[in-house]
mmCIF file of the N, C-alpha and C atoms, coordinates in Angstrom:
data_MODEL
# 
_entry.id   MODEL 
# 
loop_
_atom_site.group_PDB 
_atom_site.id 
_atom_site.type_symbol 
_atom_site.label_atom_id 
_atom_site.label_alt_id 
_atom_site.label_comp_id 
_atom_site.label_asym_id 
_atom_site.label_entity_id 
_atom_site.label_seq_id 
_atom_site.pdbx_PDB_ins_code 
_atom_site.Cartn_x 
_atom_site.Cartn_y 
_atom_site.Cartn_z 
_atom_site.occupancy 
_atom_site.B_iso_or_equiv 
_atom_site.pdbx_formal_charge 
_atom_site.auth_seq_id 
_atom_site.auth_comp_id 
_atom_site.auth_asym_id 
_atom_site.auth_atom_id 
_atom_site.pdbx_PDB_model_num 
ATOM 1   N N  . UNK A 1 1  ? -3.745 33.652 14.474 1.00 0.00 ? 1  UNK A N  1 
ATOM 2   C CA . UNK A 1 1  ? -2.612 32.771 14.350 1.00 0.00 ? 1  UNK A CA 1 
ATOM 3   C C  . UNK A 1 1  ? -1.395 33.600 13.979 1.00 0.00 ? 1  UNK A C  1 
ATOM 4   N N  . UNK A 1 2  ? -0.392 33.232 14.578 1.00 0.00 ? 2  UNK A N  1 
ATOM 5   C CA . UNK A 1 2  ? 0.687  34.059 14.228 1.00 0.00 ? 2  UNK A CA 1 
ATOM 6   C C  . UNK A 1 2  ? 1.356  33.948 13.249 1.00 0.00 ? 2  UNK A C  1 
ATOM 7   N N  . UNK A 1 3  ? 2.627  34.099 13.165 1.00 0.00 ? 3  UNK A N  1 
ATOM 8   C CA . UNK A 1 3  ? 3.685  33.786 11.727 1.00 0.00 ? 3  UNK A CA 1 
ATOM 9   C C  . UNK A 1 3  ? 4.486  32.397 12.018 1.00 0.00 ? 3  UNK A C  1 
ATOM 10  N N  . UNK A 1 4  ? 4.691  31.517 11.280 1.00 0.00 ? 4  UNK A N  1 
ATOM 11  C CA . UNK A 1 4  ? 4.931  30.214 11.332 1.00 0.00 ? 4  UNK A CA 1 
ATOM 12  C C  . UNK A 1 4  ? 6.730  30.756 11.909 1.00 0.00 ? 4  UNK A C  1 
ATOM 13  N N  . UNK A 1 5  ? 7.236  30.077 12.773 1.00 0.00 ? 5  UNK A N  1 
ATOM 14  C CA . UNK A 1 5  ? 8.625  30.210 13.235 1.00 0.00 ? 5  UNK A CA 1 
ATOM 15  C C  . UNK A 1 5  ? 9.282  29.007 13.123 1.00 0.00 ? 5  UNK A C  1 
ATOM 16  N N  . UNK A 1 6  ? 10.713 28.880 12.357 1.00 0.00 ? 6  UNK A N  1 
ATOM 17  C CA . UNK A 1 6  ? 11.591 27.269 12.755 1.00 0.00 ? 6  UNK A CA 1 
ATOM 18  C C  . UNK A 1 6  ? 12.439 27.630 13.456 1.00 0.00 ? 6  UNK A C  1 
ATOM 19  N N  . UNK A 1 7  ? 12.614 26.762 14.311 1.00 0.00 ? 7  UNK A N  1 
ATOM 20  C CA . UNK A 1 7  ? 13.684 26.480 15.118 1.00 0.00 ? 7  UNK A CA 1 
ATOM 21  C C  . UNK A 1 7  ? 15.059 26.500 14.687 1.00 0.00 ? 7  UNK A C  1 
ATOM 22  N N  . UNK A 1 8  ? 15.848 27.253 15.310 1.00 0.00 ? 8  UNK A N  1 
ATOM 23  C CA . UNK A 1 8  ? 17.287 27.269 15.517 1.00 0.00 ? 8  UNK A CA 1 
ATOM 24  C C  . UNK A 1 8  ? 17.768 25.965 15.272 1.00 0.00 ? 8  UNK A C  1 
ATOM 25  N N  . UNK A 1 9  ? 17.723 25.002 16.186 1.00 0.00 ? 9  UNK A N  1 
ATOM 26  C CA . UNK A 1 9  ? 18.200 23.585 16.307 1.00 0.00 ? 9  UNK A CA 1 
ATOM 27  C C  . UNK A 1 9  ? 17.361 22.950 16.137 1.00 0.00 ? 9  UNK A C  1 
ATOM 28  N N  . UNK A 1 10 ? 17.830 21.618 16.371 1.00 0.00 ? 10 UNK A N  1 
ATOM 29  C CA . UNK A 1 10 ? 17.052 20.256 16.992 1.00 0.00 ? 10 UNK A CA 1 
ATOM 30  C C  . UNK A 1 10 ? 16.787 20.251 18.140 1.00 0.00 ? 10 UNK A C  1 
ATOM 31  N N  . UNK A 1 11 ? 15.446 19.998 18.185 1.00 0.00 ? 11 UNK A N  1 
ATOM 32  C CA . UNK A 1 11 ? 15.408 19.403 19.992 1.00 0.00 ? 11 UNK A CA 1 
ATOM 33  C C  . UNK A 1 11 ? 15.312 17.910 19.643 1.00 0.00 ? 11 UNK A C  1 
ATOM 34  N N  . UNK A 1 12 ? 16.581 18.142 20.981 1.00 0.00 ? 12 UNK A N  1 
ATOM 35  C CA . UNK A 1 12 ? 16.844 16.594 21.325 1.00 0.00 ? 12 UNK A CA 1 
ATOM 36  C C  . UNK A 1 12 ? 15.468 15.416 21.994 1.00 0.00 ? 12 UNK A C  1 
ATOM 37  N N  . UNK A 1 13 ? 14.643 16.096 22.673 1.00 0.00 ? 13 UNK A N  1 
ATOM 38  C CA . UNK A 1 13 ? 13.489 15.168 23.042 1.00 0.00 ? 13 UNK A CA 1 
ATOM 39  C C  . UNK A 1 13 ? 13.102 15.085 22.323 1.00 0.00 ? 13 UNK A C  1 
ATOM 40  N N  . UNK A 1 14 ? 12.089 15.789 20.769 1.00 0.00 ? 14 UNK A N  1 
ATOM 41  C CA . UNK A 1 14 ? 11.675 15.017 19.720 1.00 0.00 ? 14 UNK A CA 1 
ATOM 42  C C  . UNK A 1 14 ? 12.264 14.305 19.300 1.00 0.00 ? 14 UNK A C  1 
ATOM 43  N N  . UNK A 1 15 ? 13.314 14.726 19.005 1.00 0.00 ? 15 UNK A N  1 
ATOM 44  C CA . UNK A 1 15 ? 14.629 13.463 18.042 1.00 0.00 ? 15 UNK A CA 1 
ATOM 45  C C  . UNK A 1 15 ? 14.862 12.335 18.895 1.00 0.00 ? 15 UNK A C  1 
ATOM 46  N N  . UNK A 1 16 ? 14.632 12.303 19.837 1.00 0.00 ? 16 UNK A N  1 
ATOM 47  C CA . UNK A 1 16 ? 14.501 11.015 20.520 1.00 0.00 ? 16 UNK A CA 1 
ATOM 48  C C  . UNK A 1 16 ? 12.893 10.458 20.348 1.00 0.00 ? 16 UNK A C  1 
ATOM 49  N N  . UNK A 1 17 ? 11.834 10.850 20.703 1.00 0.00 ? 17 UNK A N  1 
ATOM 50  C CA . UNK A 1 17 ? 10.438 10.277 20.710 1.00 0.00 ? 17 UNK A CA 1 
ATOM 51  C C  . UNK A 1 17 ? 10.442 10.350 18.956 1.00 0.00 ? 17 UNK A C  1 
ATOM 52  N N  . UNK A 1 18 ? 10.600 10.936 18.126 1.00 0.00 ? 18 UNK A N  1 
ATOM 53  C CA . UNK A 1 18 ? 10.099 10.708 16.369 1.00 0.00 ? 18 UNK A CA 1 
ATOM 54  C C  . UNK A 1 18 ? 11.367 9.062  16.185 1.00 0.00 ? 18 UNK A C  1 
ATOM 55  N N  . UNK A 1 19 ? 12.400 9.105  17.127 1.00 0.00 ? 19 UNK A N  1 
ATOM 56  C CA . UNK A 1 19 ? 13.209 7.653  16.505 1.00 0.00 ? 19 UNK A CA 1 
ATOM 57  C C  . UNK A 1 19 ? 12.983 6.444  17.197 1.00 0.00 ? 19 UNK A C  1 
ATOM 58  N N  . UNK A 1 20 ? 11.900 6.846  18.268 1.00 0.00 ? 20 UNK A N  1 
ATOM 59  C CA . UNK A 1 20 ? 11.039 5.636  18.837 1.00 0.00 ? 20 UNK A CA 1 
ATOM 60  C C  . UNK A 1 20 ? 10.002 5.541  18.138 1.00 0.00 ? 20 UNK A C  1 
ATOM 61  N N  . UNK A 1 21 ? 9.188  6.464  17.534 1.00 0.00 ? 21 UNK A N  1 
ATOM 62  C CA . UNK A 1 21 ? 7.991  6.138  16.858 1.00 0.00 ? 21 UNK A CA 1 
ATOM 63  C C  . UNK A 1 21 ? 8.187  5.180  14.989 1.00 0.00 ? 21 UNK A C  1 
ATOM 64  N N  . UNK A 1 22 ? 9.390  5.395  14.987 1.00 0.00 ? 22 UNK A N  1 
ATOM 65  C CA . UNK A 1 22 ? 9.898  4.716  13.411 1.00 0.00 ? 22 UNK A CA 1 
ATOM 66  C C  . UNK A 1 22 ? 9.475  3.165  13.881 1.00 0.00 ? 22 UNK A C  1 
ATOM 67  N N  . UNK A 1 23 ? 10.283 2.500  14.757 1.00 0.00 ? 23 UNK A N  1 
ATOM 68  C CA . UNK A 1 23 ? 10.307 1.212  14.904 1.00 0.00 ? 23 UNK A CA 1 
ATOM 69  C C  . UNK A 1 23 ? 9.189  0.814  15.544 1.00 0.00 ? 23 UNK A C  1 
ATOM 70  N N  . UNK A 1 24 ? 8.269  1.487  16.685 1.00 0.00 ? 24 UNK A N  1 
ATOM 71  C CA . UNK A 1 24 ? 6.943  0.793  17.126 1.00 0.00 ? 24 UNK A CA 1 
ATOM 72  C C  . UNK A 1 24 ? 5.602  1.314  15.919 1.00 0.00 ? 24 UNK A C  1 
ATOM 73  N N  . UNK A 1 25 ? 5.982  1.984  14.849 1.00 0.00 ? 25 UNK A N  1 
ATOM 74  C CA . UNK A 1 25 ? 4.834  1.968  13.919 1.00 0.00 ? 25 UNK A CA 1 
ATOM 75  C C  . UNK A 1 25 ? 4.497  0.580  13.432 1.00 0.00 ? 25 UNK A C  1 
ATOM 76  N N  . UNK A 1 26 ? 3.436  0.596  13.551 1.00 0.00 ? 26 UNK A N  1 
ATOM 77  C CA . UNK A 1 26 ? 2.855  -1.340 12.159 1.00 0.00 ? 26 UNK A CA 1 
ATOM 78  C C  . UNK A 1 26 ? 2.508  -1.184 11.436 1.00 0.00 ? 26 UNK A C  1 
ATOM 79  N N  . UNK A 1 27 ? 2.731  0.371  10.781 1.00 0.00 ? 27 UNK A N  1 
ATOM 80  C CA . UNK A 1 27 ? 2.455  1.346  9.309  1.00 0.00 ? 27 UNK A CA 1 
ATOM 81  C C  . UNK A 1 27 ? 2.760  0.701  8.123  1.00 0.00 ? 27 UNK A C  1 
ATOM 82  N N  . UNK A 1 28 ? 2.577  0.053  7.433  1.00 0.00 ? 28 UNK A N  1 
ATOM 83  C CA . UNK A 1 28 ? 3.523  -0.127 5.878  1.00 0.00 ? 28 UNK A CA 1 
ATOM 84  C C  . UNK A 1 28 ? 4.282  0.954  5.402  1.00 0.00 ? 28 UNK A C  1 
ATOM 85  N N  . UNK A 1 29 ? 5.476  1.159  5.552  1.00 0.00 ? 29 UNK A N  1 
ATOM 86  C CA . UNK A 1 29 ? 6.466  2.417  5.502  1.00 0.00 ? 29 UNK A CA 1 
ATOM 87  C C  . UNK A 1 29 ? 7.608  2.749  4.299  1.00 0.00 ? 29 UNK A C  1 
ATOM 88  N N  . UNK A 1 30 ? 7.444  2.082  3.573  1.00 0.00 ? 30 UNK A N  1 
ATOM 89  C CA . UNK A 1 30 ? 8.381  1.953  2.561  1.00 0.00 ? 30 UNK A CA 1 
ATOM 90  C C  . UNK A 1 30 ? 10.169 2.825  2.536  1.00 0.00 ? 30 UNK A C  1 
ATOM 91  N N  . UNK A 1 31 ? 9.139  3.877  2.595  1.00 0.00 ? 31 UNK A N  1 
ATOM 92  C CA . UNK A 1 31 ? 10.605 4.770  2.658  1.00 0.00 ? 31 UNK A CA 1 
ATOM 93  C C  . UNK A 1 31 ? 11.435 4.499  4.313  1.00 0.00 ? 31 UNK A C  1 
ATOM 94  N N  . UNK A 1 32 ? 11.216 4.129  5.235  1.00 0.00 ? 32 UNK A N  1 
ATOM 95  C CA . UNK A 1 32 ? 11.859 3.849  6.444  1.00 0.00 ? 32 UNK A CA 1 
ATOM 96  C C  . UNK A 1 32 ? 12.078 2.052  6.576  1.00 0.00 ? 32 UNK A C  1 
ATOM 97  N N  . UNK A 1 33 ? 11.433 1.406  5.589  1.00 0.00 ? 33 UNK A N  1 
ATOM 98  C CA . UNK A 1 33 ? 11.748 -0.241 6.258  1.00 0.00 ? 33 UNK A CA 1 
ATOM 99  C C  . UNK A 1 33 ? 13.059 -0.706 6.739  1.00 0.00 ? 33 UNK A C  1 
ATOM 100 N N  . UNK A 1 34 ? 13.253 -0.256 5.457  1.00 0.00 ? 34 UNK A N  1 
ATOM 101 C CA . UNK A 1 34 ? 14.845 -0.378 5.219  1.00 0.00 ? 34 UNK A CA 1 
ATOM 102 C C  . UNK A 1 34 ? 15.502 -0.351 7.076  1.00 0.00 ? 34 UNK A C  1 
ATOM 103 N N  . UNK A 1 35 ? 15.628 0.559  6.819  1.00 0.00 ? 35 UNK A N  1 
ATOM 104 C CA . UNK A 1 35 ? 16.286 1.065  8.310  1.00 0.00 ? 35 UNK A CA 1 
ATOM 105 C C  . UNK A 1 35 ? 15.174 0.669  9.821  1.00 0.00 ? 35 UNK A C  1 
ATOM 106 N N  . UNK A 1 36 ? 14.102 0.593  9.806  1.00 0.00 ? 36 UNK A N  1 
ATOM 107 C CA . UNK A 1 36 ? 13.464 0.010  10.715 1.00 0.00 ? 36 UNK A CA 1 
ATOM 108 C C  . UNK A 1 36 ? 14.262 -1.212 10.800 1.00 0.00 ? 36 UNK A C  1 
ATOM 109 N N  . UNK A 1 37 ? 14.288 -2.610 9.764  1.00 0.00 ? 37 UNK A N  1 
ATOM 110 C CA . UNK A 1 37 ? 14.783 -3.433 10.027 1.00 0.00 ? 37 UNK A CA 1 
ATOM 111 C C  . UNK A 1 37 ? 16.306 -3.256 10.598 1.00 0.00 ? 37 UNK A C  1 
ATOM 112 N N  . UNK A 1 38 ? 17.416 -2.890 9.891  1.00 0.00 ? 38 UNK A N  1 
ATOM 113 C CA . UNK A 1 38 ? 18.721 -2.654 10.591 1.00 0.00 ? 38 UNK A CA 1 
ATOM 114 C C  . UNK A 1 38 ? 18.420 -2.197 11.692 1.00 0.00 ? 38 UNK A C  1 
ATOM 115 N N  . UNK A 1 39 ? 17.574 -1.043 12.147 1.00 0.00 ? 39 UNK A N  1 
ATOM 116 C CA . UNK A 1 39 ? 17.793 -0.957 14.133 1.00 0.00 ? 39 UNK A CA 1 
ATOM 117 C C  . UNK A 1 39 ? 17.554 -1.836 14.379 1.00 0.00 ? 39 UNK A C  1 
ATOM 118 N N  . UNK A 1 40 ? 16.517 -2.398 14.404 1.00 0.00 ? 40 UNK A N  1 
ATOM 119 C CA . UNK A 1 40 ? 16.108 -4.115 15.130 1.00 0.00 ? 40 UNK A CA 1 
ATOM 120 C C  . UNK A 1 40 ? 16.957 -4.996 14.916 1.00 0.00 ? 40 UNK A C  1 
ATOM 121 N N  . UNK A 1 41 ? 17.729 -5.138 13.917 1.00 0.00 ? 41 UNK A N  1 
ATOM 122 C CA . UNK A 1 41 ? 18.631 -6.401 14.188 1.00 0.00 ? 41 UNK A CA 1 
ATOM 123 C C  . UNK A 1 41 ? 19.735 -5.557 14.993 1.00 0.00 ? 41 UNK A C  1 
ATOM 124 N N  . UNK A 1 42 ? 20.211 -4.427 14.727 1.00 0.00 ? 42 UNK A N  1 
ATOM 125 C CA . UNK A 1 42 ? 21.568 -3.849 15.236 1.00 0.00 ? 42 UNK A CA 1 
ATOM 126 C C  . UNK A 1 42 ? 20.739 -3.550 17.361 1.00 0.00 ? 42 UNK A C  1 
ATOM 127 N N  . UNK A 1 43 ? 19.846 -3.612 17.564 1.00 0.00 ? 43 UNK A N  1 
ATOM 128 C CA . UNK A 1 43 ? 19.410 -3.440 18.931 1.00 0.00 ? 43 UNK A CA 1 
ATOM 129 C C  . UNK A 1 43 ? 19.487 -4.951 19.169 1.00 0.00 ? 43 UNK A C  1 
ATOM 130 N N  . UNK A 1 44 ? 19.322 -6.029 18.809 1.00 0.00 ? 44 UNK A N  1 
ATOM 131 C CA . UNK A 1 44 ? 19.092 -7.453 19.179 1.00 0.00 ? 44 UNK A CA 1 
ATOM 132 C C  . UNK A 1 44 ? 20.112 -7.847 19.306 1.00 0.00 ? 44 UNK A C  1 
ATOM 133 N N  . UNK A 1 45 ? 21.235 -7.201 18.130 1.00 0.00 ? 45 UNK A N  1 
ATOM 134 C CA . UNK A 1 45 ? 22.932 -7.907 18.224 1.00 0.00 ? 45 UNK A CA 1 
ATOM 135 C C  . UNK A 1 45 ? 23.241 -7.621 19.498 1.00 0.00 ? 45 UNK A C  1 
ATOM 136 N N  . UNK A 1 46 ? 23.405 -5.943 19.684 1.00 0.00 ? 46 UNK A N  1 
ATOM 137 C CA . UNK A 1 46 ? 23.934 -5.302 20.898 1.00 0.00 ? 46 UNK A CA 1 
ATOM 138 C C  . UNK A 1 46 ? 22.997 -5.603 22.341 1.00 0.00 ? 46 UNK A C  1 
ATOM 139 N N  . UNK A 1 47 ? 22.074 -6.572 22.398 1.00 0.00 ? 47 UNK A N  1 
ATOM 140 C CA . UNK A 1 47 ? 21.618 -7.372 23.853 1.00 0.00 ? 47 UNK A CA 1 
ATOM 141 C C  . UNK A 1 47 ? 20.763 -5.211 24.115 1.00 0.00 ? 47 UNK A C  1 
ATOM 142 N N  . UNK A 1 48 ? 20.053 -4.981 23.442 1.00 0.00 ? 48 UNK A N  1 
ATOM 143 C CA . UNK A 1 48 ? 19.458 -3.177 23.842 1.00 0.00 ? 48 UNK A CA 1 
ATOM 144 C C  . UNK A 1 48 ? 17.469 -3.760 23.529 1.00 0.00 ? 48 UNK A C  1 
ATOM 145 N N  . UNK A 1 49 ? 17.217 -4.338 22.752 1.00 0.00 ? 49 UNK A N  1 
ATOM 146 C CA . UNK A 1 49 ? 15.880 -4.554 22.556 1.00 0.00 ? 49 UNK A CA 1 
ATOM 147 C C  . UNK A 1 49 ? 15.028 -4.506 23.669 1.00 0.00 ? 49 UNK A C  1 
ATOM 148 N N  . UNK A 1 50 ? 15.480 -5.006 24.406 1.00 0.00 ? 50 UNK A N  1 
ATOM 149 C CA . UNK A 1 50 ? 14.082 -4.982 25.934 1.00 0.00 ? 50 UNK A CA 1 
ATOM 150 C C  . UNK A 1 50 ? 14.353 -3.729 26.344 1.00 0.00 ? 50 UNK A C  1 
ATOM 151 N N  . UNK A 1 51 ? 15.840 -3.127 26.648 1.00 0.00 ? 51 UNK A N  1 
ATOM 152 C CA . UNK A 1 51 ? 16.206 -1.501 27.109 1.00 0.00 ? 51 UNK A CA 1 
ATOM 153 C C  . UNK A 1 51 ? 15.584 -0.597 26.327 1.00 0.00 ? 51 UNK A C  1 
ATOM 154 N N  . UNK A 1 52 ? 15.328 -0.384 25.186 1.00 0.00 ? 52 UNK A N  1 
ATOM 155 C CA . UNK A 1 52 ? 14.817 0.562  23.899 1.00 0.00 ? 52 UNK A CA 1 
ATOM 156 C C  . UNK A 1 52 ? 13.218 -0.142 24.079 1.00 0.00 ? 52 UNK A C  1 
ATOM 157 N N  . UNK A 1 53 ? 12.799 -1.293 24.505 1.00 0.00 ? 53 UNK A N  1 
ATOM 158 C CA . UNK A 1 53 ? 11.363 -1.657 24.435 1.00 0.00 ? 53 UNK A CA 1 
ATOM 159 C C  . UNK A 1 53 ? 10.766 -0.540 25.746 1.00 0.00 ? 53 UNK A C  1 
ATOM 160 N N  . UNK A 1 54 ? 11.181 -0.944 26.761 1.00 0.00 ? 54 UNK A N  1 
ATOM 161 C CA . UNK A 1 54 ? 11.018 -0.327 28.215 1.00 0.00 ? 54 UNK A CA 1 
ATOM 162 C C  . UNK A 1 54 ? 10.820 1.635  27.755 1.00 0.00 ? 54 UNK A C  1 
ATOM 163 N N  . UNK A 1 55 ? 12.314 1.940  27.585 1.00 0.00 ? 55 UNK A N  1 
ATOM 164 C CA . UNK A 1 55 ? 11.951 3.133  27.333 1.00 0.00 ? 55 UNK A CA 1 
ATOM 165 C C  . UNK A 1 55 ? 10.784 3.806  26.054 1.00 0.00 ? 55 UNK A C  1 
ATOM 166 N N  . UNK A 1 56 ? 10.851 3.215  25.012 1.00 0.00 ? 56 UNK A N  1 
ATOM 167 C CA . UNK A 1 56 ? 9.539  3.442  23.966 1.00 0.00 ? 56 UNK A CA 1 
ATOM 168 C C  . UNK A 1 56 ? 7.944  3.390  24.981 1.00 0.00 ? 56 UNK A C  1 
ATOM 169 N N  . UNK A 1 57 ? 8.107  2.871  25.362 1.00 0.00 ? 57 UNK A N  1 
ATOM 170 C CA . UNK A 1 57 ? 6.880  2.763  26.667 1.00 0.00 ? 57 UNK A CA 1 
ATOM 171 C C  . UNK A 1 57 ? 6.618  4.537  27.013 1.00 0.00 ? 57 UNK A C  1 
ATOM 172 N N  . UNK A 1 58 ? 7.585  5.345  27.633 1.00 0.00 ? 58 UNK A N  1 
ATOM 173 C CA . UNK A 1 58 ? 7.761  6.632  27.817 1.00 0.00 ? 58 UNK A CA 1 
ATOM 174 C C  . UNK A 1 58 ? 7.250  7.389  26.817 1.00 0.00 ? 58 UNK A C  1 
ATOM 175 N N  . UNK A 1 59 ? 7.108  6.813  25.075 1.00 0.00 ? 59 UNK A N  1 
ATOM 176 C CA . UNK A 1 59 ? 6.988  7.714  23.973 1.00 0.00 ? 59 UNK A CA 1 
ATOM 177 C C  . UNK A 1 59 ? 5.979  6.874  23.115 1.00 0.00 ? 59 UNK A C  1 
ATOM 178 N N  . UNK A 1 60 ? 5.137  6.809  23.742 1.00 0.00 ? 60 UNK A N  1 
ATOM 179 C CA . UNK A 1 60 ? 3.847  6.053  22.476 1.00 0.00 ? 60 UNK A CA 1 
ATOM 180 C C  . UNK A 1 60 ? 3.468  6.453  21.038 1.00 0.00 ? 60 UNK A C  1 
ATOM 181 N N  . UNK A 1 61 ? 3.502  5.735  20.644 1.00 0.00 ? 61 UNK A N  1 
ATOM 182 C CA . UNK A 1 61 ? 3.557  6.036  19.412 1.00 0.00 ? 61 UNK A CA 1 
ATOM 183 C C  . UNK A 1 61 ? 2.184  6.428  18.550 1.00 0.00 ? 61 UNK A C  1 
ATOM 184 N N  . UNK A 1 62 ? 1.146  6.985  20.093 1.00 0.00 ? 62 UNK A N  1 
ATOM 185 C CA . UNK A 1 62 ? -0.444 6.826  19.663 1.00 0.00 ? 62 UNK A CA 1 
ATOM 186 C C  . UNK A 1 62 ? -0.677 8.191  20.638 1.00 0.00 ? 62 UNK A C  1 
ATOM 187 N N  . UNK A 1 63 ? -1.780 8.659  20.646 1.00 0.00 ? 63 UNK A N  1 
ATOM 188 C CA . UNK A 1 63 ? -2.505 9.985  21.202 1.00 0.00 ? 63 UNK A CA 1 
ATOM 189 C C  . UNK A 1 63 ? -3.111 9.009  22.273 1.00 0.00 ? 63 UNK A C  1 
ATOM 190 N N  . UNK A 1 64 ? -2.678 9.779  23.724 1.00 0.00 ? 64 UNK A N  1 
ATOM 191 C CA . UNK A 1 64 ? -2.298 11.432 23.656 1.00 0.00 ? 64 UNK A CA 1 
ATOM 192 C C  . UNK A 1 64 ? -0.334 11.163 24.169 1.00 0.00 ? 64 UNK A C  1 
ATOM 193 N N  . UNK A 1 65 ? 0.064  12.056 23.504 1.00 0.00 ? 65 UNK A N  1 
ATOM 194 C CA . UNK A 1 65 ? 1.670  12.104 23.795 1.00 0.00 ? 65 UNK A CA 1 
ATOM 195 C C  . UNK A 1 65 ? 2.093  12.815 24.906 1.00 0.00 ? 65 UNK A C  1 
ATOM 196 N N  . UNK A 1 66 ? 2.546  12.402 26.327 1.00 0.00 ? 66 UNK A N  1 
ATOM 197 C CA . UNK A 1 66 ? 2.551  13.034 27.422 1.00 0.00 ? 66 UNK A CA 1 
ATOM 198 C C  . UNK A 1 66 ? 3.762  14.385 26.946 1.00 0.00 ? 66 UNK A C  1 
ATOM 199 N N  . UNK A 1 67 ? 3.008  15.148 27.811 1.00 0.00 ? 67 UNK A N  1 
ATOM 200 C CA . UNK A 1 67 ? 3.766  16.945 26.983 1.00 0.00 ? 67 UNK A CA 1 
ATOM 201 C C  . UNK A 1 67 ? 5.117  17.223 27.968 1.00 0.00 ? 67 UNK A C  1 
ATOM 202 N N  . UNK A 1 68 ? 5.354  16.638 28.558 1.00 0.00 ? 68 UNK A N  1 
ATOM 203 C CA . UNK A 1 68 ? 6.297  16.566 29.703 1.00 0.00 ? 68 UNK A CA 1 
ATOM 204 C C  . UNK A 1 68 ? 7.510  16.165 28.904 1.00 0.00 ? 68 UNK A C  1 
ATOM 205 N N  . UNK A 1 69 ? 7.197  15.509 28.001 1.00 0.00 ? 69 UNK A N  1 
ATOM 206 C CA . UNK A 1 69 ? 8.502  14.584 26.744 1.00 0.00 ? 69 UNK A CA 1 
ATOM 207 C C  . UNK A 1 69 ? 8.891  15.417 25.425 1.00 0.00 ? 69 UNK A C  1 
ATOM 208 N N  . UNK A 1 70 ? 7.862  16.821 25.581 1.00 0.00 ? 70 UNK A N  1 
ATOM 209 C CA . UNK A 1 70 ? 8.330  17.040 24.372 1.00 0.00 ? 70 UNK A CA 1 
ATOM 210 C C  . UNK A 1 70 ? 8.651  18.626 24.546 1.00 0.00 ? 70 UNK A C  1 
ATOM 211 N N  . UNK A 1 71 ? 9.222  19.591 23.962 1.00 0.00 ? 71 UNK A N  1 
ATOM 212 C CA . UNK A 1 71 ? 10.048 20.794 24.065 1.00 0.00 ? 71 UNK A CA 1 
ATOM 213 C C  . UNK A 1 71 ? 9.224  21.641 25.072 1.00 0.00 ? 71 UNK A C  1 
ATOM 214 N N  . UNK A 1 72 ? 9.341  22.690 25.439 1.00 0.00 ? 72 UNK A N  1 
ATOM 215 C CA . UNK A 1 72 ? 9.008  23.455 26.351 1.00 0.00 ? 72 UNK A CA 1 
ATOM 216 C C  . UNK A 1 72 ? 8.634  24.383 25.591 1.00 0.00 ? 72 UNK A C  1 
ATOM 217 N N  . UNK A 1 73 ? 7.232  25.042 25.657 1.00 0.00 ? 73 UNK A N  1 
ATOM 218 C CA . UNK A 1 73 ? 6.908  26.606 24.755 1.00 0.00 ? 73 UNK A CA 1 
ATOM 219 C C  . UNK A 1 73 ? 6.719  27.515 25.321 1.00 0.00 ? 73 UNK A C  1 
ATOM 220 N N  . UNK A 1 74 ? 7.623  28.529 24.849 1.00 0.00 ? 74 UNK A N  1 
ATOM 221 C CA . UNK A 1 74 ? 7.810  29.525 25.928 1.00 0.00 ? 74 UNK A CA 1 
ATOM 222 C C  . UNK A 1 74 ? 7.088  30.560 24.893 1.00 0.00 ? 74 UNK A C  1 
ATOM 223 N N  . UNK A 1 75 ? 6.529  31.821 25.592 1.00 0.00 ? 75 UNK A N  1 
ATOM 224 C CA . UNK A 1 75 ? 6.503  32.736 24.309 1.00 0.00 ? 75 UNK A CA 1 
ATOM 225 C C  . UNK A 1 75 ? 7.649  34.141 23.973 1.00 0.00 ? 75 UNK A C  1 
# 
């Protein structure tokens, strides 16, 4: 095993699939409810809930996570 490496940046495809997995968890979450609830009402105000439902479809929130969605490893 090699030496643990962090990343420079953010990748933007996790940061997109980890902020789909907040709201389709049925986890008891304490530290995120809070804000689970505000996206859901702030996606329902703005007419986005079925658009953000559709795409979460792309990012399951269960194994196996298609690898096509998530960063590229190069060595």
């Amino acid at each position: 095993m090699g030496p643990l490496r962090l990343a420079d940046r953010l990748d933007p495809m996790w940061e997109i699939a980890f902020t789909l997995h907040l709201p389709q968890s049925r986890e008891p979450d304490l530290e995120f409810a809070a804000w689970r609830q505000e996206v859901c009402a702030a996606l329902e105000t703005a007419g986005l809930t079925r658009a953000v439902r559709e795409l979460a479809r792309l990012y399951p929130c269960s194994e196996p996570f298609p690898d096509f969605l998530g960063p590229g490893y190069g060595g």
